[in-house]
C-alpha positions in Angstrom: -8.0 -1.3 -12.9 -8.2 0.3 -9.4 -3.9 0.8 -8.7 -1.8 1.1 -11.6 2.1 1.7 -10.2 4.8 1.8 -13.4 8.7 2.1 -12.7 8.6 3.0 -9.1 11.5 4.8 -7.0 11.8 5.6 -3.6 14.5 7.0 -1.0 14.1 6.7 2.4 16.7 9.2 3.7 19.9 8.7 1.3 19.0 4.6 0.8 17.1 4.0 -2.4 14.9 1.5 -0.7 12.2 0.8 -3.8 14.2 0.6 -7.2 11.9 -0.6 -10.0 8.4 -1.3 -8.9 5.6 -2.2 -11.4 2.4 -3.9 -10.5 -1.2 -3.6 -11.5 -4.5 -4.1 -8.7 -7.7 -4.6 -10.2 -11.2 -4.3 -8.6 -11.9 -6.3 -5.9 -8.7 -8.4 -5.6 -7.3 -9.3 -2.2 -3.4 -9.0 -2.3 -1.1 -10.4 0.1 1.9 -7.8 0.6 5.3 -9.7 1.6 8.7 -9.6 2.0 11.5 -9.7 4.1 11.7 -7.0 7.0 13.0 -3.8 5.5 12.8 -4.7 1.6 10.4 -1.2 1.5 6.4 -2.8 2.2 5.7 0.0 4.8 7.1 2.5 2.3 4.9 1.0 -0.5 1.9 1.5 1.6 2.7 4.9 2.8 2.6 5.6 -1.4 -0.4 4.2 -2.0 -2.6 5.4 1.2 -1.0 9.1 -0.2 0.6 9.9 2.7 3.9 10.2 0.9 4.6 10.7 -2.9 7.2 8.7 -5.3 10.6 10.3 -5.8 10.4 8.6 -9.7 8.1 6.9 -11.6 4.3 6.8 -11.8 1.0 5.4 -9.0 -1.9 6.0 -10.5 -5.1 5.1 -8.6 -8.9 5.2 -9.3 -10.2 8.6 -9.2 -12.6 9.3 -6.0 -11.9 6.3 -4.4 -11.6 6.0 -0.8 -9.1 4.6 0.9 -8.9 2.7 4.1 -5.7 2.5 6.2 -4.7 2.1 9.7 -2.3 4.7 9.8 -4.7 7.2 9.0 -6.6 7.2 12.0 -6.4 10.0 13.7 -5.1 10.6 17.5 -8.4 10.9 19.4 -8.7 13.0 22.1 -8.7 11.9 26.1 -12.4 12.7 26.1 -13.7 10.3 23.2 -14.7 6.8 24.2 -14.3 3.6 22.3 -17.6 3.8 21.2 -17.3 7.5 19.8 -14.4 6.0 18.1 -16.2 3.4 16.4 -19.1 5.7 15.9 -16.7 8.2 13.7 -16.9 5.2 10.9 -20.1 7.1 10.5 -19.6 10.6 10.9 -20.9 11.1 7.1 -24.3 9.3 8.5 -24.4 11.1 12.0 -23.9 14.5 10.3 -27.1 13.7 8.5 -28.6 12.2 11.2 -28.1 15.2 13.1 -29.6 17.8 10.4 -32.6 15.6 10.0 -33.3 16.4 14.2 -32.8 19.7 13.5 -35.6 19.3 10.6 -37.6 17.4 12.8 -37.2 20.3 15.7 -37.3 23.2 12.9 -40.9 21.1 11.9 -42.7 20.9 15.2 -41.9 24.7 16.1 -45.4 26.7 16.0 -44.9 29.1 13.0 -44.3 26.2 10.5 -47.8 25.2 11.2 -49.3 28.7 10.3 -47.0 28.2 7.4 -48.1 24.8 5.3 -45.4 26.6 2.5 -42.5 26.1 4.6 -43.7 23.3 6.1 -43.7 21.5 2.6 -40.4 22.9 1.9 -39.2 21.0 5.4 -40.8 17.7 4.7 -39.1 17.7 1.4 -35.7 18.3 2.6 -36.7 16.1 5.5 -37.4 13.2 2.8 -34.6 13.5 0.5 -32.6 13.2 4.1 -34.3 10.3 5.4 -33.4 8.6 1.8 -29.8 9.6 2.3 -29.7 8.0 5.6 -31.9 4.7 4.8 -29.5 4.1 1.8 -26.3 4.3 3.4 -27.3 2.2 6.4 -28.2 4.3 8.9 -30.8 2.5 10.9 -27.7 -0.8 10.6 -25.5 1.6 12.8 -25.4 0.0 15.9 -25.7 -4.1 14.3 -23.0 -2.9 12.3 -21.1 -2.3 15.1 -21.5 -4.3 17.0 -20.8 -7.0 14.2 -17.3 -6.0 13.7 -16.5 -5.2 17.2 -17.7 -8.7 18.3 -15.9 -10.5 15.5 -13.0 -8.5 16.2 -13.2 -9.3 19.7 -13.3 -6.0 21.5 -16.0 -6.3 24.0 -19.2 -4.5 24.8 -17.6 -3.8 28.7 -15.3 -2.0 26.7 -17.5 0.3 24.7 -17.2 3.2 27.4 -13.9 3.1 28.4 -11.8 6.0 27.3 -9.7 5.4 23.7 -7.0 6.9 25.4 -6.5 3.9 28.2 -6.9 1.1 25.8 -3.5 -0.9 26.1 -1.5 -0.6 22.4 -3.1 -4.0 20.9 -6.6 -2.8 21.7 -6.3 0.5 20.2 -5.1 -1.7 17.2 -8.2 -3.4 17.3 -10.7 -0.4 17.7 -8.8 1.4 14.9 -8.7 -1.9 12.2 -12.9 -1.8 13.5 -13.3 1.3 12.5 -11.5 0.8 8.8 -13.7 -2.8 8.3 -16.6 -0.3 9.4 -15.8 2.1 7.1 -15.8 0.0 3.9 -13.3 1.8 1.6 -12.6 0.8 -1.5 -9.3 0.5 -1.1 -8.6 -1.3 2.1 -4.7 -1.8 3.2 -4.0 -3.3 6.1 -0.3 -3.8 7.8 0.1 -7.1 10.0 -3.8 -7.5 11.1 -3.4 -10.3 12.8 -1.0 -9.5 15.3 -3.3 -8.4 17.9 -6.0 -10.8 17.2 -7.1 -14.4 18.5 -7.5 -17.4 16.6 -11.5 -16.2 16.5 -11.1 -13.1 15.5 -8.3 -13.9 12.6 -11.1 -16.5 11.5 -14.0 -14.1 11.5 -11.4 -11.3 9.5 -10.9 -14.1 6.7 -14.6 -14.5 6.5 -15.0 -10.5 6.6 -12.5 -10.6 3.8 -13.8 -13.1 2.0 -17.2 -11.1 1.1 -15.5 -8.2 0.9 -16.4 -6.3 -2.9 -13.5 -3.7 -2.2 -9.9 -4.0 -3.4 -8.0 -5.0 -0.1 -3.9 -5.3 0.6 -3.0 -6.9 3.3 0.8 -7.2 4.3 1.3 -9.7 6.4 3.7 -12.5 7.7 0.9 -15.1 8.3 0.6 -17.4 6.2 -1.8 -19.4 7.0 -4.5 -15.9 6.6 -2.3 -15.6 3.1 -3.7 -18.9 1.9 -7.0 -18.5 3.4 -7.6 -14.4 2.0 -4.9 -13.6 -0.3 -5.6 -14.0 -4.4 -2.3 -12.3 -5.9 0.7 -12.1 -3.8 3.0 -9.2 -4.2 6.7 -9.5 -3.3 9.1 -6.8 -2.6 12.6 -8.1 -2.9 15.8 -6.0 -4.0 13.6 -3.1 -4.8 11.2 -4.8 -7.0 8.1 -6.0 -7.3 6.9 -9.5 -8.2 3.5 -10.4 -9.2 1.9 -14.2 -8.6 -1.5 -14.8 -9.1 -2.2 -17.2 -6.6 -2.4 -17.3 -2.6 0.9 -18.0 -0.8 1.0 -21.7 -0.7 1.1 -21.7 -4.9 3.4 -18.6 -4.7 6.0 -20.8 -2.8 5.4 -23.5 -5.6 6.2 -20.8 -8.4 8.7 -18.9 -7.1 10.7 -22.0 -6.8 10.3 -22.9 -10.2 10.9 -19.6 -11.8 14.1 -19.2 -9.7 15.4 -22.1 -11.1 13.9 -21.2 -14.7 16.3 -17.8 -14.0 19.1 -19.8 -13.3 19.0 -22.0 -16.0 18.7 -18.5 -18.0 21.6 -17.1 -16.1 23.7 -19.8 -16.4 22.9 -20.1 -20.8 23.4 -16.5 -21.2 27.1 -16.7 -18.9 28.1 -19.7 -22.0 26.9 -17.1 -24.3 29.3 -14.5 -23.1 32.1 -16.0 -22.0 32.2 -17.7 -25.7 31.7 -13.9 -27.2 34.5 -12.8 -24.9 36.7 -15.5 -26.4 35.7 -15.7 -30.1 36.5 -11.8 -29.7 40.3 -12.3 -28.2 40.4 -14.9 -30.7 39.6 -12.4 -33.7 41.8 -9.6 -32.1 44.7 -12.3 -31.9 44.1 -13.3 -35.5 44.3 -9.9 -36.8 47.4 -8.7 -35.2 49.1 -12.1 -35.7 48.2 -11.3 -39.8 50.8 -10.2 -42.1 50.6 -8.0 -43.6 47.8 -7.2 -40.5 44.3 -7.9 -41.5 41.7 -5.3 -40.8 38.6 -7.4 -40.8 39.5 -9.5 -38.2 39.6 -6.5 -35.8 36.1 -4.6 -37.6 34.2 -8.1 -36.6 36.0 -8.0 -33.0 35.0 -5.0 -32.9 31.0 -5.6 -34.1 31.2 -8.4 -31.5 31.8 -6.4 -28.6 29.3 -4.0 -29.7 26.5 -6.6 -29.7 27.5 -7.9 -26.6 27.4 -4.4 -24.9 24.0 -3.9 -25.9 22.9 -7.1 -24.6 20.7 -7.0 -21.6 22.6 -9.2 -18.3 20.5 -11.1 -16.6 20.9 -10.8 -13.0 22.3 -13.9 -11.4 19.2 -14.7 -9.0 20.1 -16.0 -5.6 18.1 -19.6 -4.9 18.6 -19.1 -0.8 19.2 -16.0 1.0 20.6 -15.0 4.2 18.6 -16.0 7.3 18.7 -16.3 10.9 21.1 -18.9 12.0 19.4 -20.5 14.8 20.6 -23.9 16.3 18.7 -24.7 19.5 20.4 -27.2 22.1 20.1 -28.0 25.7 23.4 -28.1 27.7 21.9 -31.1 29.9 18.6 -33.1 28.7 16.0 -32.9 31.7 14.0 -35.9 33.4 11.5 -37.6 31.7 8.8 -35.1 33.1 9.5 -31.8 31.8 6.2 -29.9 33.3 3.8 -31.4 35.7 0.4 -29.7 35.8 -2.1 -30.9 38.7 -5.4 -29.1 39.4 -3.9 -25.4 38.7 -6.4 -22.9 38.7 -5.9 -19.0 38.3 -8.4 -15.9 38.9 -7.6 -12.2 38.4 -10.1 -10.4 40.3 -13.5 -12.2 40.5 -12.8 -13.6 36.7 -11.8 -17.6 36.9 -9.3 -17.9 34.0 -9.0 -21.3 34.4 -9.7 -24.4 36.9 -8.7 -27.8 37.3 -6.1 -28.2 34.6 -4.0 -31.1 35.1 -1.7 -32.7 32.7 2.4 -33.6 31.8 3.8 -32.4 29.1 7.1 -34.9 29.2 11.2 -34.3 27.4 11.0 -34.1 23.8 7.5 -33.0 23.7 6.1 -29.9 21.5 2.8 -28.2 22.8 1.1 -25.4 21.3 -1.2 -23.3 23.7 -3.8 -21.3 22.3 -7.1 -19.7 23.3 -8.8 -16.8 23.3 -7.5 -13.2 24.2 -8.0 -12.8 28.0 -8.2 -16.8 28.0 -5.1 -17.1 30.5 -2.0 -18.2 28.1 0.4 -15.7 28.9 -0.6 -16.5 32.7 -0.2 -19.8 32.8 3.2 -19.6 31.3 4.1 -17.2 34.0 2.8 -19.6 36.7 5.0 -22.3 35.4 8.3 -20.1 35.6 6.8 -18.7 39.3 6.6 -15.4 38.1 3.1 -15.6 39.4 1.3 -17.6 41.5 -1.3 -20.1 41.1 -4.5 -20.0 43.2 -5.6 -23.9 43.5 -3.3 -26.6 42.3 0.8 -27.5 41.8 2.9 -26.7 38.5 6.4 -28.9 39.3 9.1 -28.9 36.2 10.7 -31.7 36.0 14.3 -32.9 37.7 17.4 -31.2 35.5 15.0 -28.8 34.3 16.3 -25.5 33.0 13.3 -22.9 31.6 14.6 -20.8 28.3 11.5 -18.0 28.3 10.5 -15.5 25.3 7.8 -13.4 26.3 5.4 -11.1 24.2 6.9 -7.8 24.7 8.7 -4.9 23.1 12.0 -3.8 23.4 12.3 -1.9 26.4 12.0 1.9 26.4 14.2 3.0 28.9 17.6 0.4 28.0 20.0 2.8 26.2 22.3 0.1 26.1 23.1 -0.8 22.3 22.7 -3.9 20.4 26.4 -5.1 21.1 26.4 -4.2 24.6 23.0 -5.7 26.1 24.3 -9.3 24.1 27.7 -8.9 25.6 26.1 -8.3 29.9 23.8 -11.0 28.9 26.4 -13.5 27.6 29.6 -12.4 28.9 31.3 -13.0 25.6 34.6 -10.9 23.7 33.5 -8.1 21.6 34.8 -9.5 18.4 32.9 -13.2 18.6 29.9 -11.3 20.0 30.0 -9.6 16.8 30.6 -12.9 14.7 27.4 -14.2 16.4 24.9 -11.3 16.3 25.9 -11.5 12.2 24.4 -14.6 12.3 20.8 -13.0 12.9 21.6 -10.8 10.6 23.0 -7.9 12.9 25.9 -6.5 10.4 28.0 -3.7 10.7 26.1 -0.5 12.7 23.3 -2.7 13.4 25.4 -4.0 16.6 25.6 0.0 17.8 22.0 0.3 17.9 20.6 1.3 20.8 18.2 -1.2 22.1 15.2 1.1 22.6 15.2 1.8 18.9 14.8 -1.5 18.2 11.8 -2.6 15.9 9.7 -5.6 17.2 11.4 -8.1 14.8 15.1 -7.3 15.7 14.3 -7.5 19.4 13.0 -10.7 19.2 15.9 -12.0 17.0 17.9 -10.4 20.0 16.2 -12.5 22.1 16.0 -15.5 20.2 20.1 -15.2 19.9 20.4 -14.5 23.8 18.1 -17.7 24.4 20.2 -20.0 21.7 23.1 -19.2 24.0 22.0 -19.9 27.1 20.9 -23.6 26.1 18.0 -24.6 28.3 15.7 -28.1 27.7 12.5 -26.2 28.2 11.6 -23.8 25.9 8.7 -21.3 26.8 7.6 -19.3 24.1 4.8 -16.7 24.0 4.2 -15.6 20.9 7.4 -16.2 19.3 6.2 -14.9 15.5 5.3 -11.4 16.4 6.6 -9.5 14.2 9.3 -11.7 12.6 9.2 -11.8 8.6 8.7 -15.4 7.1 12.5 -16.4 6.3 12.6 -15.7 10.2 9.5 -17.9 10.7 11.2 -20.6 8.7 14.2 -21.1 10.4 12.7 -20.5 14.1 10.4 -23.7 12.7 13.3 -25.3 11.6 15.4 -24.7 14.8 12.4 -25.7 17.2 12.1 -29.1 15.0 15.1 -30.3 15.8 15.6 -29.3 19.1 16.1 -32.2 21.7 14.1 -30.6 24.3 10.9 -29.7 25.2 8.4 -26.8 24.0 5.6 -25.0 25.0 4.4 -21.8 22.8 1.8 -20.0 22.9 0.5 -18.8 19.7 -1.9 -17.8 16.8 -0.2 -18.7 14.3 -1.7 -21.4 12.3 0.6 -22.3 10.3 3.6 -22.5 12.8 1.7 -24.5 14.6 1.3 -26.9 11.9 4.5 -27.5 11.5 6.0 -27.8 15.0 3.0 -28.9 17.2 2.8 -32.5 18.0 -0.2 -31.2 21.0 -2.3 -28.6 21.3 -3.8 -27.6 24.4 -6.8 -25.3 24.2 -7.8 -23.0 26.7 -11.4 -22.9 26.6 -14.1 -21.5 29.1 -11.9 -22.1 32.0 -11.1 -25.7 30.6 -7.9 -27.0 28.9 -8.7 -30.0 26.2 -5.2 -31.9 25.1 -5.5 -32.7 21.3 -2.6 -35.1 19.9 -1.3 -33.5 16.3 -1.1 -29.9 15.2 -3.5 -27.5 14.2 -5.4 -29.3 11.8 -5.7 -32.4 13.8 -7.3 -29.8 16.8 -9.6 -28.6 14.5 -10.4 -31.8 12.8 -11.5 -33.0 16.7 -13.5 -29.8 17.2 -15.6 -30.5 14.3 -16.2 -34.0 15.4 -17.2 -32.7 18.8 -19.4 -30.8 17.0 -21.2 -32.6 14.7 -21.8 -35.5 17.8 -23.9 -32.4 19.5 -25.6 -31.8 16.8 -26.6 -35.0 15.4 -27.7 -36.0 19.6 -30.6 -35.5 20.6 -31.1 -31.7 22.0 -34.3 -32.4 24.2 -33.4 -33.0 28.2 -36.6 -35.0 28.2 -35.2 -37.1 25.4 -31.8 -37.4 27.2 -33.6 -38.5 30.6 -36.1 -40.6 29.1 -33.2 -42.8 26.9 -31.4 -42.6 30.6 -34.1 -44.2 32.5 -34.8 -46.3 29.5 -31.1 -48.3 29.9 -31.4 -48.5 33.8 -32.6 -52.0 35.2 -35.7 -51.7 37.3 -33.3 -53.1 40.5 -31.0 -50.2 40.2 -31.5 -47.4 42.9 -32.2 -43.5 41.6 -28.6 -42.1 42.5 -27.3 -44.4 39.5 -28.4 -42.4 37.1 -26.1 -39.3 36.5 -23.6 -42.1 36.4 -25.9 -44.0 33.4 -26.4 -40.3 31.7 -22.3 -39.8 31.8 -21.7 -43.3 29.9 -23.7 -42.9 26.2 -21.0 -40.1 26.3 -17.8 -41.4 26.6 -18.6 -44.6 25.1 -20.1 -42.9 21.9 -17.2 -40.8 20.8 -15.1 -42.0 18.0 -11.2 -41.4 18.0 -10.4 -38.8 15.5 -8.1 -40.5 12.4 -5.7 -38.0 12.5 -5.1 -38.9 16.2 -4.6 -42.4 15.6 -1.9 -41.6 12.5 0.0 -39.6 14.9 0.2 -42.0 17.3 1.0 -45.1 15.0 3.6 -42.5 13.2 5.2 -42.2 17.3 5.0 -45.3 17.8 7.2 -46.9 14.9 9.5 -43.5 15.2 10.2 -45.1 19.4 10.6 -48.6 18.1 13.3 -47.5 15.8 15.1 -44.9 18.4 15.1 -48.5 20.5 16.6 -50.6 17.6 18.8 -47.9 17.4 20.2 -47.8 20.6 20.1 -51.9 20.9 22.8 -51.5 18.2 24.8 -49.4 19.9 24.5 -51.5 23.3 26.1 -54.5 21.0 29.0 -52.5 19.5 32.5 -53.3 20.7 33.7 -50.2 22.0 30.3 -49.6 24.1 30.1 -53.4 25.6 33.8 -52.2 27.1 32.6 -48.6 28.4 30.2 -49.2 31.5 29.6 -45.5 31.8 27.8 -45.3 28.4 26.0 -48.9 28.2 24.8 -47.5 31.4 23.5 -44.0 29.8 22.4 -46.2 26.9 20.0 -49.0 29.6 18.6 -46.0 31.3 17.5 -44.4 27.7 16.1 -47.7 26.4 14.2 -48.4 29.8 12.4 -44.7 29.3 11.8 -45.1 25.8 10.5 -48.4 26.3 8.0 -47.3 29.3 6.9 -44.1 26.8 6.1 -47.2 23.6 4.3 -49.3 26.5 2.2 -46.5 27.6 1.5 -45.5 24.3 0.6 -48.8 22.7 -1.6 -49.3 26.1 -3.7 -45.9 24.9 -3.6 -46.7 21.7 -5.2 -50.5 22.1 -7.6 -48.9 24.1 -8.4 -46.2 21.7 -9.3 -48.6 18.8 -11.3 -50.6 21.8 -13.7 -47.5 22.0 -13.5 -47.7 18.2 -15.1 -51.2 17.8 -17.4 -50.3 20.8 
């Protein structure tokens, strides 16, 4: 057993924000953290890291183990670079290292050598040194480091730049580098993947993965639950709940022993409420007695006493509060929401990205992802002409109205509170504005909150309010699930399926793009690739792309040769980059999970048109030439989008039989 925590309690000023929490942690298990923001997982981890103690109950951890944790990092000084930073992983090795140069100095000076005594004395401190160092990896140092520093994506450019001037998400990075490098045995980590591409979350869950420590992870994503996590923890009311599985299984059995807890509820409730009446039944029979029967009352009385002294079951609640988000448009746009032709963008002498053309059209859902530094969060402000492109045109569509969300704090200067930054954004009554902030879960004092105060979750549920209001058909969304808890995630997934418009977001999250991506553009080396599908369809493609480079031939002397091979002796020399282009594009196979999605769109626009053809023939709409006219213009655009569609997808099973 490596954490032992029994009966649990902790305030946080005068709230009791952990009431009963028991768990257990054994060796080496990877545990996934959760629950809803504020239900006390910061607090938890504060407990175990030792910064702060229990106010009841009992921790125990293993004696002498070492503990990793982000919040202990120190504040390094102006003066230390990211590479003394990462270096301080190893200040138990450098310390040696240093005292074996001071050997090595102490060795070479001339009286040791008139000395052969002392000299032996040296050597053997010098060995049982060098031991010390060889065994705990101190000629792996600098691999090491650069390992985790390249898998976490913080690059070597960046190695002698001051800590002190790295933005807030790269000091986040450094600092998680220097826990990974440190190789506790207790490794807790809050929200890692915030900061962190696609890559680096990957090369974390590998990291994890071979990890022999204990680690707990509390995080939101659950995608990097599923992939890392082995027991999931949930705070919720003060308690702890323990499910041995990752979170897809933990969704699965919470669900059925919520309903197992109702049942249990629900049987217990018959139980009572026939006590309660057999005992006002026997309290009735007694007094109604005559003469007046004592025994009546004595078993009354022995009834009440054994239901007393029954434990309640708590009545568990099967759905709890959450955001209320409902996403409209106040006016649908054209059928081109966002044209794309040939932008390219540069900062400095870096190319971000070249030649990207492509429409994203009403109704569609894109997911943008790439790399940090790849351009996202540029391209989105290109597209809303907050900054300009170098080569190219970005044109929204006719009736287009943007809705934007950036990646960004709450604002450190806005003393405004809660209540009044909705109201001079809205321009709504006090008392509704207060009716709708409830419904993201702003109650009571919350609305008086002054805005800079706010954590990253309630400003983005600020925001997300704000944009719900405003009702725009383009929705541009840069990294929408920072820092929102998973009820959050739901219903902003839930919201963003059903909304009429269009979408483009930017963002890591695997899993939220699973559910609402029917695109995903990938910025890549300066290139954007269009994938149909969500996440796992775009990954399904990238494996196909590579597995077709490495079964081809690798040799450019093979490539030419098959070239020159398939040209007829008639045609002239310049043909031939156009005969090396063809094996290409002829060769690749469409991906299934492309083709699915497309037959799937195809039979959802042939029923939209059924749909609509039955509206054209009703009565009151053959009379009204206002709406058989909205109705023709809808069918003809739905009907040009199924003819373009079935035109790509002929072709695509074309390439197939080719």
């Amino acid at each position: 057993m490596m954490i032992q925590s029994q009966n649990i309690q902790k305030y946080y000023g005068a709230e009791l924000v952990l009431i009963d929490v028991s768990f257990e942690i054994k060796e080496g298990e990877k545990v996934g953290l959760i629950g809803r923001n504020g239900s006390g997982k910061t607090t938890l981890m504060k407990l175990i890291s030792g910064s702060d103690t229990p106010d009841q109950g009992t921790l125990a951890i293993r004696r002498n183990a070492r503990i990793g944790a982000l919040a202990q990092i120190p504040d390094y000084g102006n003066g230390e670079t990211v590479y003394h930073v990462l270096q301080s992983a190893f200040h138990n090795l450098l310390e040696v290292k240093e005292e074996m140069q001071r050997l090595e100095a102490e060795m070479s000076a001339s009286d040791t050598a008139t000395n052969p005594t002392m000299l032996e004395a040296l050597l053997r401190q010098y060995g049982h040194m060098q031991e010390e160092f060889e065994r705990g990896g101190g000629y792996e140092i600098e691999a090491s480091i650069d390992r985790v520093a390249g898998g976490l994506g913080i690059p070597v450019e960046q190695y002698h730049r001051p800590f002190s001037t790295l933005s807030g998400g790269e000091k986040t990075k450094v600092g998680l580098a220097v826990i990974l490098l440190q190789s506790p045995d207790i490794l807790l980590l809050d929200e890692p993947t915030n900061h962190l591409d696609m890559a680096a979350i990957e090369w974390l869950e590998s990291f994890l993965g071979t990890y022999s420590g204990t680690a707990i992870i509390t995080s939101h994503d659950r995608y990097f639950l599923d992939a890392v996590a082995t027991k999931i923890i949930e705070i919720e009311d003060g308690e702890a709940f323990t499910y041995h599985c990752n979170y897809s299984k933990y969704k699965e059995e919470k669900e059925t022993r919520l309903l197992q807890q109702f049942a249990e509820y629900q049987e217990q409730q018959k139980k009572i409420q026939k006590m309660k009446e057999a005992i006002k039944q026997l309290i009735e029979w007694g007094n109604r007695s005559n003469p007046p029967n004592p025994g009546f009352h004595r078993r009354a009385a022995s009834m009440q006493k054994a239901l007393d002294r029954m434990v309640k079951l708590k009545r568990p609640v099967l759905e709890r509060k959450r955001i209320d988000l409902q996403l409209q448009q106040s006016d649908r746009s054209g059928k081109d929401a966002l044209v794309l032709t040939g932008v390219g963008k540069s900062i400095g002498d870096r190319q971000l990205y070249s030649e990207i053309t492509h429409t994203l059209r009403y109704g569609e859902t894109a997911a943008l992802i790439g790399g940090n530094g790849s351009g996202k969060s540029t391209l989105l402000k290109c597209v809303l002409g907050m900054a300009a492109t170098d080569t190219g045109e970005i044109r929204l569509g006719s009736r287009t109205e943007t809705g934007y969300l950036a990646q960004e704090s709450a604002p450190s200067d806005l003393n405004l509170t809660v209540l009044e930054y909705f109201r001079s954004e809205i321009g709504m009554e006090t008392g509704e504005a207060r009716n709708q902030l409830a419904r993201f879960l702003f109650y009571g004092a919350d609305v008086f909150k002054k805005v800079c105060n706010l954590s990253g979750g309630e400003w983005t549920r600020l925001r997300l309010t704000i944009l719900m209001y405003r009702k725009p058909n383009l929705l541009l969304l840069d990294e929408p699930t920072n820092h929102l808890d998973i009820d959050s995630r739901e219903a902003l997934e839930d919201a963003l399926e059903e909304f009429p418009g269009t979408v483009l977001a930017v963002s890591h999250d695997r899993y939220f793009i699973n559910k609402i991506a029917r695109q995903v553009w990938a910025l890549e080396n300066g290139q954007m690739t269009v994938t149909l599908g969500n996440f796992e369809d775009y990954r399904s493609e990238l494996e196909r792309r590579k597995s077709m480079v490495v079964d081809s031939p690798s040799t450019p002397e093979h490539d030419e040769a098959k070239a020159i091979s398939s040209i007829p002796s008639s045609t002239a020399k310049p043909q031939q980059s156009k005969q090396l282009a063809k094996p290409t594009q002829t060769s690749a196979t469409p991906n299934p999970a492309t083709i699915q999605k497309m037959e799937r769109d195809i039979a959802d626009l042939e029923q939209t048109l059924k749909l609509i053809h039955a509206a054209m023939l009703e009565p009151e709409t053959a009379y009204d030439a206002d709406q058989l006219s909205n109705l023709q213009t809808q069918q003809n655009e739905i009907q040009q989008e199924l003819d373009s569609l079935i035109e790509k997808y002929i072709a695509m099973l074309e390439d197939d039989d080719q």
